[in-house]
N, C-alpha and C positions, 0 to 999 in steps of 0.2 A: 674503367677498363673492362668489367666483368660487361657493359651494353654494349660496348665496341665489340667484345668477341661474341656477344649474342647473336648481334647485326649481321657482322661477317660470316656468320656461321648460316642463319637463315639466307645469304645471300648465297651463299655456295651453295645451301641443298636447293633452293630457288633455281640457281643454274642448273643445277643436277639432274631436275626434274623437267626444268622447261625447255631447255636448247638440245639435247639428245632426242633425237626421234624413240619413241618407247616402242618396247620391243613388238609389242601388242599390233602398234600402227604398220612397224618393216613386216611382221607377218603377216598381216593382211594385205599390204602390199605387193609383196612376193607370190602371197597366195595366190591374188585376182589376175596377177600378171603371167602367173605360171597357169591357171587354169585358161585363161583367154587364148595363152600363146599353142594348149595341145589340143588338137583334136579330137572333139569325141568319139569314143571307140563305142559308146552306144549312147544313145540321147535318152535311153530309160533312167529315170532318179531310182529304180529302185538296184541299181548295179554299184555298188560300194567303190569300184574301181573307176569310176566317173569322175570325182576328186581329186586333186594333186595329192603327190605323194608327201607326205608328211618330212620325211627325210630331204628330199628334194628341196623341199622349201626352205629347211633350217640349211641346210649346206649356199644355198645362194644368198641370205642373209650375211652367212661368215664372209661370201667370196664380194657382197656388198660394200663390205670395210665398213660397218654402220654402229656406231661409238656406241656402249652401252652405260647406262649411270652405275654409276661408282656406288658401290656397297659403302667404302665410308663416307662417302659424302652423305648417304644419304640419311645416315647414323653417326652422326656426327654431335648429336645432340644428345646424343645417348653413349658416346665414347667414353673411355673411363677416364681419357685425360683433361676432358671436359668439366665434367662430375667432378673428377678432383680440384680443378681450377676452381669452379664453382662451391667447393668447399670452404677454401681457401679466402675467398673473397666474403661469402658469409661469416665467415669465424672473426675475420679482419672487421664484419660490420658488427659485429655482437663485441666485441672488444672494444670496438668503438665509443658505443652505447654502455657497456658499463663502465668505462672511465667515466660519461658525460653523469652517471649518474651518481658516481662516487666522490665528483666534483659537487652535484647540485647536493646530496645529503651534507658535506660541508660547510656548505654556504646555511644550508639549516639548522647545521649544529652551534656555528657563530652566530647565526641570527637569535635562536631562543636564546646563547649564552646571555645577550647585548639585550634581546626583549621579552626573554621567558616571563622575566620576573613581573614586570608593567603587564603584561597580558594576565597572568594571574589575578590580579587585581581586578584588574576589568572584568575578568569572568565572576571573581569574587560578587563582587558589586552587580553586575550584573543576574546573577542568581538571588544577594540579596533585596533588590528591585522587583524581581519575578513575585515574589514570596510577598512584600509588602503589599502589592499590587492585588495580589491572590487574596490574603488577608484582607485588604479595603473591598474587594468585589464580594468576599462571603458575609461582610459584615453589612455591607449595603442591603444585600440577600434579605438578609437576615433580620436587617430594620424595617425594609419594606414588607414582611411577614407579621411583623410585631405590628405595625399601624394597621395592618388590613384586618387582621384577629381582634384588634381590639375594638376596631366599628361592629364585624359582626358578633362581638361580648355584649352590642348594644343592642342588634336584633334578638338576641337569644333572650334577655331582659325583657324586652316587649311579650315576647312570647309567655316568658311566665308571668307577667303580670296579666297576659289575657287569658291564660288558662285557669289564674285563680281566679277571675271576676265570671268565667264562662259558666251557667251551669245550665247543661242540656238535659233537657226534657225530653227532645220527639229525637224518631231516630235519624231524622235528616238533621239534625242538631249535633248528634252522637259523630254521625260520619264527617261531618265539616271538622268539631275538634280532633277525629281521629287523623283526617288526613293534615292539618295542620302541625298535631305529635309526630306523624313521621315524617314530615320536612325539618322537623328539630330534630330529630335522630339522624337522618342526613347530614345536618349541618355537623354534628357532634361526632358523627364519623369521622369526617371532611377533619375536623381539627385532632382526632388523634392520626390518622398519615401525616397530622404538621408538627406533630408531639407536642400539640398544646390539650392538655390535660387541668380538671379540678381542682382546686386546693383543697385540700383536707380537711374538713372542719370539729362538728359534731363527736366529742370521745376524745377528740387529741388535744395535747397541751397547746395553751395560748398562745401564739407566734409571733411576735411584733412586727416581723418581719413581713408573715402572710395574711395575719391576722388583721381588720380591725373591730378593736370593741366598740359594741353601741351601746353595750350595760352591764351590769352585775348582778346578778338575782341571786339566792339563796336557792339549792339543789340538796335532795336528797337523794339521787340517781350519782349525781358525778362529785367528786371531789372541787375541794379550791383550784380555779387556775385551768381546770378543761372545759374545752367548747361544750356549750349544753342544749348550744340552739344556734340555727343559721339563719339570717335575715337575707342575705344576696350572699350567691355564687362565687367565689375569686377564681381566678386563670392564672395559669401559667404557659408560657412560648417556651418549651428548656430551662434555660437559667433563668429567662426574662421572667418576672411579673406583671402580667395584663392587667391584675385587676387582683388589689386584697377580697379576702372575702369576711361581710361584714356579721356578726356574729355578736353571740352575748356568752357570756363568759360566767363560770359556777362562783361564789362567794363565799 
C-alpha cells in the first residue's frame, strides 16, 4: 500500500510539474509578445521605459487562463497526511518484525530446551580435546629440546676434554683456546634461555637421583655422603635429567 501511495504521489507531482506551462515560461512569453507587439518610444537601451511594463504582463497572463501547479500537489510528499500515513505503515513494519522475532527466540528456547544439554557435551569434550592436543604439542616441544641438549652435552664434553689435554705455550696458542672458551660460553648461555642448567655437585649431599658414584675416598675437607670431587658435568632440561653428573663421594 504505503508504494502504491508513493507511486501515485510522485505521479501527481510529476503531472504537477510537467503538464502546467510554468510560470516562468507564460512570462517570458507574454513578455516577448508584449515587447514585439509595442513600439518603441526610443530604440536607446539606456531608457528604462523601453521594456514592457511589468504589470501589463502579469495582468495578460491572468487574462491567459494559464493553469498554475498546485501548491499541494506539489508538496504532497511533505503533507502531514502523508507523514502520518507513512508512519503508520512503519510502525505496522516494526510490529511486524518484532513478532517474526519473538516467534524465532522461541524456536531457540525449545531448541536448547531439546539440545542444550548434547551441545554442552560437545563443547565439553571438545575443550577437553583442545587441552590434550595442547599438552601433546608442549610435550613434543619439550622432548625435542631434551634430545637436541643432550647431543650438545656431547659437544660440551669434547670441549673439556680438549682444554685439559691443551697446554699453550705461544700466544697464537693462547688466542685459539681463548676463542674456543668463548664459543663454550656461548653454548652455555644458549642453554640457560633453555633452562637447562648444571647439576650441583662438589659440597652437596649425594643424590642417586642426580648423582652418580664413581668411588669413595676417605676426605678430611667434607663429611660421609658429600660430593668431594667431580669427574664429568650432569644436566639438567627443567625437570628432565640430560645427564647425572659423575662424581666421587667423601667416606
Amino acid at each position: 500500500m504505503i508504494r502504491q501511495l508513493f507511486l501515485l504521489s510522485s505521479l501527481t507531482s510529476l503531472d504537477a510539474f510537467v503538464a502546467p506551462p510554468s510560470v516562468q515560461n507564460v512570462h517570458n512569453s507574454v513578455a516577448t509578445s508584449s515587447w514585439q507587439s509595442q513600439p518603441l518610444r526610443n530604440p536607446s537601451p539606456l531608457h528604462a521605459d523601453a521594456s514592457p511594463n511589468a504589470e501589463e504582463a502579469a495582468e495578460e497572463i491572468e487574462n491567459s487562463g494559464a493553469a498554475l501547479p498546485s501548491e499541494d500537489q506539489a508538496d504532497i510528499l511533505n503533507s502531514p497526511a502523508f507523514l502520518k500515513r507513512k508512519v503508520e505503515v512503519l510502525n505496522s513494519d516494526i510490529a511486524a518484525l518484532e513478532k517474526e522475532i519473538e516467534e524465532a527466540n522461541a524456536v531457540a528456547v525449545a531448541g536448547k530446551e531439546e539440545w542444550g544439554f548434547r551441545y554442552d557435551m560437545l563443547n565439553k569434550e571438545s575443550k577437553g580435546m583442545q587441552d590434550r592436543l595442547a599438552k601433546i604439542g608442549a610435550a613434543g616441544t619439550e622432548t625435542a629440546k631434551v634430545d637436541i641438549c643432550t647431543k650438545i652435552v656431547s659437544v660440551l664434553d669434547n670441549y673439556d676434554r680438549a682444554f685439559g689435554a691443551v697446554d699453550a705455550a705461544t700466544n697464537e696458542e693462547v688466542e685459539i683456546v681463548d676463542a674456543y672458551q668463548n664459543t663454550k660460553t656461548l653454548i652455555v648461555d644458549a642453554f640457560l634461555d633453555l633452562n637447562v642448567t648444571k647439576v650441583e655437585t662438589v659440597g652437596t649431599e649425594f643424590d642417586y637421583e642426580n648423582h652418580q658414584a664413581m668411588m669413595q675416598i676417605p676426605s678430611d675437607e667434607y663429611e660421609e655422603g658429600i660430593v668431594c670431587q667431580e669427574f664429568a658435568v650432569g644436566w639438567r632440561c627443567g625437570e628432565t635429567l640430560l645427564r647425572p653428573a659423575m662424581v666421587v663421594v667423601a667416606a
